[in-house]
N, C-alpha and C positions, 0 to 999 in steps of 0.2 A: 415540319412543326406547324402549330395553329399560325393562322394570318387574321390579323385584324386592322382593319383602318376603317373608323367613322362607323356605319352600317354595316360595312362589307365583310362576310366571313368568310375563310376558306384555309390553304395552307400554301408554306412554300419553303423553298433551303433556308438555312439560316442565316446565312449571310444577308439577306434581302427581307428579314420581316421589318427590317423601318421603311423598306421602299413606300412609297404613299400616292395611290391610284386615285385619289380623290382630286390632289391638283392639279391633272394634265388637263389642260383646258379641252376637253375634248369637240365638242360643240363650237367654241369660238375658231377654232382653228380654218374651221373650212371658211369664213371669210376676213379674217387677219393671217398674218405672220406671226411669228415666236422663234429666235434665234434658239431656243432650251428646244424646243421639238418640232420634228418632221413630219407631215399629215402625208401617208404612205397610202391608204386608200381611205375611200367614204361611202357609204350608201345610207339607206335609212335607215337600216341597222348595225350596219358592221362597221368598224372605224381602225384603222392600225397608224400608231402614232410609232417614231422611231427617237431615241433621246438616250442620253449616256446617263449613265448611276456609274457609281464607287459604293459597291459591297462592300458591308465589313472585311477586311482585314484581307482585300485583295484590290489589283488594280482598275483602274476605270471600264469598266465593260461596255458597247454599244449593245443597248435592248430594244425589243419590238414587244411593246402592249398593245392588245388587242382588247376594243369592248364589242360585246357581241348584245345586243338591247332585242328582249322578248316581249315584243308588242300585242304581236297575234293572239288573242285568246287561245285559241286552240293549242297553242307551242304552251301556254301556261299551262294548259292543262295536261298539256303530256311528259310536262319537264316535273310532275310530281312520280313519275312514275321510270324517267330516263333520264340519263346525266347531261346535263347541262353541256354543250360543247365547249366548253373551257376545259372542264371536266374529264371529256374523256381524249379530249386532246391530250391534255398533262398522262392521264392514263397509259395513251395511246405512246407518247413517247416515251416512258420507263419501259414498255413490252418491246421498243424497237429497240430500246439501249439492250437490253436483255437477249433479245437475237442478235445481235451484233451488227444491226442497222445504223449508220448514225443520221441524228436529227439536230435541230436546235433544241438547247438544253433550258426546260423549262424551269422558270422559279418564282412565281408566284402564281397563284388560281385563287380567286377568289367571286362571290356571288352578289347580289343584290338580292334580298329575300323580306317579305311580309309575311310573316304567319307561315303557311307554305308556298305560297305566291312568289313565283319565282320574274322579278325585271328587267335581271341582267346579268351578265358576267363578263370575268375579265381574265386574261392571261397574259403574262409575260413572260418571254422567250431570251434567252443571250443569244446577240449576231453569232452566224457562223464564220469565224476567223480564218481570215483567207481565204474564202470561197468566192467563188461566181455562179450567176444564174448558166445554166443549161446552155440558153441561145447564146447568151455573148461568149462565153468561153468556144462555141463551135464558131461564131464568125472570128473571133482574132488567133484561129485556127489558120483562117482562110485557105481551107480545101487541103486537097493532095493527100500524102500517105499517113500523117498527124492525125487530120483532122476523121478520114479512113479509122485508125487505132484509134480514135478515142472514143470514136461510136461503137466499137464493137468490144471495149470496155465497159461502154455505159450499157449493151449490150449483157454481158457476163454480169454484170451487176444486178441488174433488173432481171433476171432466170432465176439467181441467188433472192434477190427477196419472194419474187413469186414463190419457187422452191419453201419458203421458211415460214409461207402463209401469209404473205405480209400483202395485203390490197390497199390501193390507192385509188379514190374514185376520183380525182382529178391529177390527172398523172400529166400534167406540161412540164414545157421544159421552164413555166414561170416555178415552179414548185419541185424541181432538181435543181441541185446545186454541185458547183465541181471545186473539191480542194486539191490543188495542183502541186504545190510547192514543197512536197515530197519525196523524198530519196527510193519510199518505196512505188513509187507513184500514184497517180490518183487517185481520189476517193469521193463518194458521190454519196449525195445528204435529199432527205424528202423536210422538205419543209410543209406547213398546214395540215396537221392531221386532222381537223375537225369530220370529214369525210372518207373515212378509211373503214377497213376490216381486217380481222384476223380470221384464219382459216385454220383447221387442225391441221392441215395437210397443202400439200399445193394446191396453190389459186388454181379454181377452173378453170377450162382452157377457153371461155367465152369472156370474162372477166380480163385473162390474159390478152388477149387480140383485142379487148378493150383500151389498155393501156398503153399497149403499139400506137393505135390509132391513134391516142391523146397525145401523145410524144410528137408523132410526124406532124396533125394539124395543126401544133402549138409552135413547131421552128419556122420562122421564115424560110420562104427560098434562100436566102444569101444564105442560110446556115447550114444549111443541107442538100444538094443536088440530088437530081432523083437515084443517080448512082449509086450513092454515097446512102441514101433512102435503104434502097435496094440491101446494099449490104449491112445495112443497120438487121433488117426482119432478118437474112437468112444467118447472121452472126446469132441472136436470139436464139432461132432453129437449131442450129449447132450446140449451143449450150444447151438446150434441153433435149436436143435428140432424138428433135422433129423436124429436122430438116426435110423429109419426105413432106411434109406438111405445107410447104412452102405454096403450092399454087392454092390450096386452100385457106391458107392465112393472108394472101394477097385477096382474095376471092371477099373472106369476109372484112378485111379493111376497106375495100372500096364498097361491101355494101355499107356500112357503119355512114362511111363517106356520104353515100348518097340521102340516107337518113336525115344525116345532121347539116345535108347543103352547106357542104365544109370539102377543101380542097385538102390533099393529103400528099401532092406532089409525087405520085408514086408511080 
C-alpha cells in the first residue's frame, strides 16, 4: 500500500504505514546515545539504525531502517533512470520470497524526491527471528563433525540458490545468517540485497567461485580451519557436480585472493 510521512513517498505492508522515518534521529546519533535506537553502521551515506515498533495488530517486532543519502551528482542523475536501492532491495526480496529463498521481510521503502531529483531513501527490514550471523554460529560450533555438517549445509544451500539464479555480490558470512532452532533443521537467510542479481538460469560459474571466495575471506580463522575450508568448496562441487572441478576452483580462489590482498585460509 502507499507510504507517506512528511515528504517521503513510497509504500509498504499495512501493518507499518504509521511507522514514521522522519523521527530516527539519524545524524544525532553518531555522537549521542538514545535508549529508543541502536546506530548499527555509518558512513557518509549509509546509516542502519536498529529499534522496535508495534505493527498494527501484531506483537513488538525488532526492525532495521536503513537511509541510504544520494549526494553524488552523478547517482542523481542515474537514479532518474534506475531504482533507487531501497527500491530494488525491497524488490530484490519479494523475487527471493518467490524462489523460496528466505531474507529479512521488508516493510517499508520509501524516497526523498524534488521534482525528479532524487536525495534519499530509506528501508526497513523486520529482524530475522532466531538467527545468527554466519561466523558466530560456526565459532560456537567450535569445530569437529557439527561444525563439518553445517558447512556443507551451508554448502547445499548456496548451489540451491546459485541453481535458482540468485547472485549476491557481497556474499560474507556478515550477510548470511543461520536459523537453528528447527525440528527440520537449519535454514540460511541473505541479508542486504542492495547488490545483487538475478539470472534466467544458473549463476555463472565465475560469479559462483566469486561467492566461495567472499564466504572463506569473510570467516575468521577461529571459524573455519583450513580443513574444514577445504570441505566447505568440494561439498559445493558435490552439490553441483563439479567436483572434477575442484583443483580449478581452488586455482581460481587463490587467484581472486591474490587480486584482492586478501587471505582465504585455504
Amino acid at each position: 500500500m502507499p507510504y507517506r510521512c512528511g515528504r517521503l513517498r513510497g509504500f509498504c505492508v499495512p501493518e507499518y504505514r504509521s511507522f514514521d522515518l522522519t523521527v530516527i534521529p539519524w545524524n544525532d546519533l553518531r555522537t549521542r546515545s538514545d535508549s529508543r535506537y541502536h546506530l548499527m553502521k555509518a558512513s557518509r551515506t549509509r546509516c542502519v539504525v536498529r529499534l522496535t515498533y508495534a505493527p498494527e495488530g501484531r506483537p513488538t517486532q525488532m526492525v532495521y531502517a536503513k537511509r541510504v543519502l544520494v549526494r553524488d551528482l552523478r547517482k542523481r542523475l542515474g537514479s532518474l533512470f534506475t531504482p533507487s536501492k531501497a527500491k530494488h532491495e525491497w524488490h530484490a526480496a519479494h523475487r527471493l520470497f518467490a524462489l523460496g529463498i528466505e531474507t529479512a521481510r521488508p516493510v517499508v521503502c520509501a524516497e526523498l524526491r524534488a521534482g525528479p531529483w532524487h536525495y534519499a531513501n530509506f528501508l526497513v527490514t523486520e529482524e530475522l527471528a532466531n538467527a545468527r550471523p554466519l561466523a558466530k554460529d560456526l565459532q560456537e560450533l567450535a569445530g569437529g563433525e557439527a561444525r563439518v555438517r553445517r558447512l556443507v549445509q551451508l554448502a547445499g544451500w548456496l548451489w540451491t540458490v546459485h541453481r535458482r539464479g540468485f547472485y549476491h555480490d557481497d556474499c560474507s558470512a556478515q550477510h548470511v545468517f543461520v536459523r537453528t532452532n528447527l525440528s527440520a533443521g537449519p535454514t540460511f537467510a541473505f541479508i542486504d540485497l542492495d547488490n545483487c542479481r538475478f539470472h534466467r538460469a544458473t549463476v555463472p560459474w565465475p560469479r559462483r567461485v566469486k561467492n566461495l571466495f567472499q564466504l572463506l575471506r569473510s570467516l575468521p580463522v577461529s571459524s573455519a580451519s583450513r580443513a574444514e575450508r577445504e570441505r566447505f568448496v568440494r561439498a559445493y562441487l558435490d552439490a553441483s557436480g563439479e567436483i572434477k572441478r575442484y583443483e580449478a576452483a581452488v586455482a581460481a580462489l587463490h587467484r581472486l585472493a591474490r587480486a584482492k590482498e586478501a587471505e582465504i585460509h585455504l
